[in-house]
N, C-alpha and C positions, 0 to 999 in steps of 0.2 A: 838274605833271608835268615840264615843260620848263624847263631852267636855261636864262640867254639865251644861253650861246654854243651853243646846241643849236635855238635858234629861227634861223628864216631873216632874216640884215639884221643882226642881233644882234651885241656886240663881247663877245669872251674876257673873263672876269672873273678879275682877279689875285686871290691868293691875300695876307692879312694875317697878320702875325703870328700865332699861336695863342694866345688867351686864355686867362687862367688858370684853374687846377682849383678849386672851390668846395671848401664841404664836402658832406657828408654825413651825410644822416638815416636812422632806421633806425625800423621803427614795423612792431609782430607784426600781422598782420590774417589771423584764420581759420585763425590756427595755424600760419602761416609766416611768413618773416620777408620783410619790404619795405624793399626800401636803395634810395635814390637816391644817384645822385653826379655830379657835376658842378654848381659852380652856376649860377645864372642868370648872364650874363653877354652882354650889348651893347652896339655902339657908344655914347656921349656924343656931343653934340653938336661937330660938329668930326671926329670920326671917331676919337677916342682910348677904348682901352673902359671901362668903367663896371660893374662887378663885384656882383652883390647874393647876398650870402650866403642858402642855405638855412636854414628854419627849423633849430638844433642840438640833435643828441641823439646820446645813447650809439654808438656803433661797431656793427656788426655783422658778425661769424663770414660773413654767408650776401652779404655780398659788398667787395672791397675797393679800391676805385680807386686806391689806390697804385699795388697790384700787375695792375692790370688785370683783376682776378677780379670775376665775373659768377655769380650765382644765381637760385636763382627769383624773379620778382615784383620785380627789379632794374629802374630806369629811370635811364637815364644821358641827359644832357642837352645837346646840341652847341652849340658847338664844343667847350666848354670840358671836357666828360665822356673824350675821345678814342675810339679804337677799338681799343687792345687785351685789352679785354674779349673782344671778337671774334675778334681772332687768338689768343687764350689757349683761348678752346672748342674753334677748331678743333684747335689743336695739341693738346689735353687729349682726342680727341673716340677711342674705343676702335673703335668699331663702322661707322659711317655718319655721311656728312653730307649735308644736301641742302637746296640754297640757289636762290631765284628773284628773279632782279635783273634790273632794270628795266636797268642801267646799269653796267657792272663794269668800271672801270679803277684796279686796286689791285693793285699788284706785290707787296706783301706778304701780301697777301692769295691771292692766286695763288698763290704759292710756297707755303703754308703749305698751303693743298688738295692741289697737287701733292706736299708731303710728306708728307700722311697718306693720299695714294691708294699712292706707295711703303712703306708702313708696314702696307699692309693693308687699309684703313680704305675701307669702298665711299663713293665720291665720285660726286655727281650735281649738275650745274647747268644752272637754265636759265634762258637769257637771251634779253632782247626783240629778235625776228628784226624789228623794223623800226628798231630804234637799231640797226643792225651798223656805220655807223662807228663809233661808241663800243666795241661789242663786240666786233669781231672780232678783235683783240689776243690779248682773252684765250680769243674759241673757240679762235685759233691753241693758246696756250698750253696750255690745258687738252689738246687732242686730241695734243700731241705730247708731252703727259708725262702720259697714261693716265689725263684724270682724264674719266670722264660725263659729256658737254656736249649739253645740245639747244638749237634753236631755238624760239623758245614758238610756242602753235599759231595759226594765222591764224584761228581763231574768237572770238580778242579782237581790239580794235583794237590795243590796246596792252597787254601785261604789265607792268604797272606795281606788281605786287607787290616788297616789297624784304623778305624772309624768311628763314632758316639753321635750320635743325634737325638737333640734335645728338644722334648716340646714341637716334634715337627719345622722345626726353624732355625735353629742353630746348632750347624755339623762341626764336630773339629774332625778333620782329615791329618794321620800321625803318619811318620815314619820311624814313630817307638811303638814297641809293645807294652801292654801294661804289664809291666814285669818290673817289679822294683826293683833289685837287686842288683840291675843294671843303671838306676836313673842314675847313678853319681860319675860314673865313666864314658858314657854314652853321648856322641854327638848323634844329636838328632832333633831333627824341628816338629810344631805342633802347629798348624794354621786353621783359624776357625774361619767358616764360610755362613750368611747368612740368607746368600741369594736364594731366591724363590724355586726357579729352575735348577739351580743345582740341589737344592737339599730335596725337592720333590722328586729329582732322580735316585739321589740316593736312600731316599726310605723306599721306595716302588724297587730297585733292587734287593734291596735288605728283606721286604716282605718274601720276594721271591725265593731267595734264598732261603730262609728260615724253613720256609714249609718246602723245599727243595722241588722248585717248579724252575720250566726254563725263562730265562727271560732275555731282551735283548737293551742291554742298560743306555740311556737318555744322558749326552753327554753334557744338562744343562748349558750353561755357560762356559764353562772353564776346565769340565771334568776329564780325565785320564785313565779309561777303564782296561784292564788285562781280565780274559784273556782280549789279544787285540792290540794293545796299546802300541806296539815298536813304531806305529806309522804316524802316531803324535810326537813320540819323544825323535826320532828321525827327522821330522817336521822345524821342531826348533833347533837339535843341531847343523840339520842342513844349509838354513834359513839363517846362518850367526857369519856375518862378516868381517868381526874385529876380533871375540874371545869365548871362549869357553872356559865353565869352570863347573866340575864334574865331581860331586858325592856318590860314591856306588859301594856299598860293601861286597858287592858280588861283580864279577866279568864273567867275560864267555862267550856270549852274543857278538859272532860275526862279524856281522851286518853293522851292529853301532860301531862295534870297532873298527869297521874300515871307514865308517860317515865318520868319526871323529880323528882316524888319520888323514883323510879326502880335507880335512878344514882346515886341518894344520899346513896340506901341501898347497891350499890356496889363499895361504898368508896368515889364518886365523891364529890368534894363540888358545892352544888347547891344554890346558892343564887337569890334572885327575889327582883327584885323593881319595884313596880305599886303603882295602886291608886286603895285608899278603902272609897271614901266619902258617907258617912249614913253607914259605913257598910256592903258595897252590897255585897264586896268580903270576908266577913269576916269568911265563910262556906269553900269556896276554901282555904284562907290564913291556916285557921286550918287544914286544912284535909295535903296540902303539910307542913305546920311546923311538925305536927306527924308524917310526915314521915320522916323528918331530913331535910328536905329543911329548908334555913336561909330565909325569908321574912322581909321585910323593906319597909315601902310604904309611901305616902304623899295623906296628906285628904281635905284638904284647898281650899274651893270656891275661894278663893281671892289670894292666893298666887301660890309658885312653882308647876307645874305641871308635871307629866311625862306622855308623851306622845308618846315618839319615842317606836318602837318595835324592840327589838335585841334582837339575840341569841351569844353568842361571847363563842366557846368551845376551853377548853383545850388553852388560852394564857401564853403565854413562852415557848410551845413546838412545834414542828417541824411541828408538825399536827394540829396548830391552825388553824380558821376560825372561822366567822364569818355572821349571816343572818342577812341583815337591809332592812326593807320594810316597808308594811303598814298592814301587817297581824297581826291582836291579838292572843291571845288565847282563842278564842271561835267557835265554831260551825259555826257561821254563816259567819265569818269572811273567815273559812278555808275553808266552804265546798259552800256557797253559794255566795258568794261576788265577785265583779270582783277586785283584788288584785293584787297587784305587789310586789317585792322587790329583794333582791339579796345577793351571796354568796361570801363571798371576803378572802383570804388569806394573806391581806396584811400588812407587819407587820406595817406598819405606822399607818393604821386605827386603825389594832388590840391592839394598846399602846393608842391610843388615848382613845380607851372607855374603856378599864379597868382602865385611870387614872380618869377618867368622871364617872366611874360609883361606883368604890371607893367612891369617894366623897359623891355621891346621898346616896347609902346606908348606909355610914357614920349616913347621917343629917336626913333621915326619920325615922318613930317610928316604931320599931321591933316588929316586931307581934310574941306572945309567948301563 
């Protein structure tokens, strides 16, 4: 949940160059089409980066990273994917947008709500009333150029959701925050959904939300809702009989922690990559290494960060899938938090972060 210059004691983390753009794979599943883009790409040893190409295939119409174009069932993959994909739906967006950020410090991003609230276009955000240093920038912004701004409601600990829904039809579901100043260091993915039941869930939350009513969220198709969630994401590690490969900026939680040593003790290979800066995780990292979990993490105020949360079970077999959202692994995240994220089977994604995540745990320091 927390980048360090947002923990207490914690030093600013500068910003690296931007690494470069991958390519892009394209692969039909269920009758639409699934583009990744951006490739894997993380530090090398030494802090210079280290580039691994997506598996390659044909182009696709249904989304284009050159141009910044975004489609359904698209995962772009950070740093290196960027984020005008995002500012191209909003600016494209006809009717409504409405977005739920954990975190919102993106002047381009701003500007570009604020130009489609002048445009016509009903504009609603809502942002976490207990990160208002970070947010209050842009409440300012928002309320002095007409765009729908709330506070998220005090019945979560934290809204930690990071969401955009466009035109009632097409969601991207992040596990970044619109914070720029992290886009150049930050692993993190971006997946657009354009299913009917899932985005109908998620704008019927979001409404709720805004006007802070209770609601009890529709977990369309695919969707990952906290609070609540631990019994889905448990679900697919339980459910994994070959491997596991695990993005979590945060530990703590238990419960997943013993499902994810319980895999390892019944053959699975379980491997994790997070972040351990001062230490903090270095009780969880021991406790799943003795249990045969493989651990690999990055510590660096200043450099590579991982930040994206995935579970990605059993890739190369018939019963892969994978969760990407905004849920950690901790307690508070699972069981108190207003959260989002989702379950996707699709092998285009699921090639994409096993070759992404290869890399990471490659180039991080193995916890022994």
């Amino acid at each position: 949940m927390f980048r360090p210059s947002t923990r207490l004691g914690s030093g600013t983390r500068a910003c690296l160059s931007t690494l470069a753009v991958g390519a892009t794979v394209m692969l039909a599943v269920a009758g639409c089409k699934v583009t990744v883009s951006g490739a894997a790409s993380s530090p090398a040893p030494g802090g210079s980066p280290a580039t691994v190409a997506a598996p390659s295939a044909a182009p696709s119409s249904s989304g284009d990273p050159a141009t910044g174009t975004l489609r359904s069932g698209t995962l772009v993959v950070e740093p290196s994917g960027g984020f005008s994909g995002v500012y191209n739906l909003i600016n494209g967006a006809k009717h409504s947008i409405d977005v739920t950020m954990y975190e919102f410090s993106d002047t381009t991003a701003e500007r570009d709500l604020a130009a489609a609230a002048a445009r016509g276009v009903q504009v609603r955000v809502i942002l976490d009333q207990r990160e208002k240093s970070t947010n209050d920038a842009a409440y300012r912004y928002f309320t002095d150029h007409k765009v729908g701004v709330a506070w998220s409601s005090a019945s979560y600990e934290y809204t930690h959701q990071k969401t955009m829904v466009v035109d009632d039809s097409e969601a991207v579901i992040m596990t970044a925050n619109l914070t720029s100043k992290y886009y150049a260091t930050s692993r993190d993915f971006l997946v657009t959904d354009s299913g009917p039941a899932d985005v109908s869930a998620i704008v019927a939350v979001f409404d709720a939300d805004y006007a802070h009513r209770s609601v009890t969220p529709g977990d369309g198709s695919d969707l990952v809702w906290s609070p609540g969630s631990q019994d889905q994401l448990l679900a697919v590690i339980n459910g994994a009989t070959k491997s596991l490969r695990i993005y979590s900026e945060e530990m703590g939680d238990t419960t997943v922690e013993d499902a994810l040593i319980a895999a390892a003790k019944r053959g699975v290979t379980v491997q994790v990559c997070g972040e351990n800066a001062d230490g903090e995780y270095d009780s969880d990292f021991s406790r799943l290494s003795r249990g045969g979990v493989q651990v690999s993490y990055f510590s660096s105020s200043t450099g590579f960060y991982i930040h994206g949360k995935v579970i990605e079970a059993d890739y190369g077999t018939a019963h892969a899938r994978a969760f990407i959202g905004s849920e950690n692994f901790s307690s508070t995240s699972l069981s108190r938090n207003r959260e989002l994220g989702l379950i996707t089977s699709s092998p285009a994604i699921l090639s994409a972060i096993a070759t992404t995540f290869a890399s990471d745990f490659q180039h991080g320091k193995h916890f022994s």
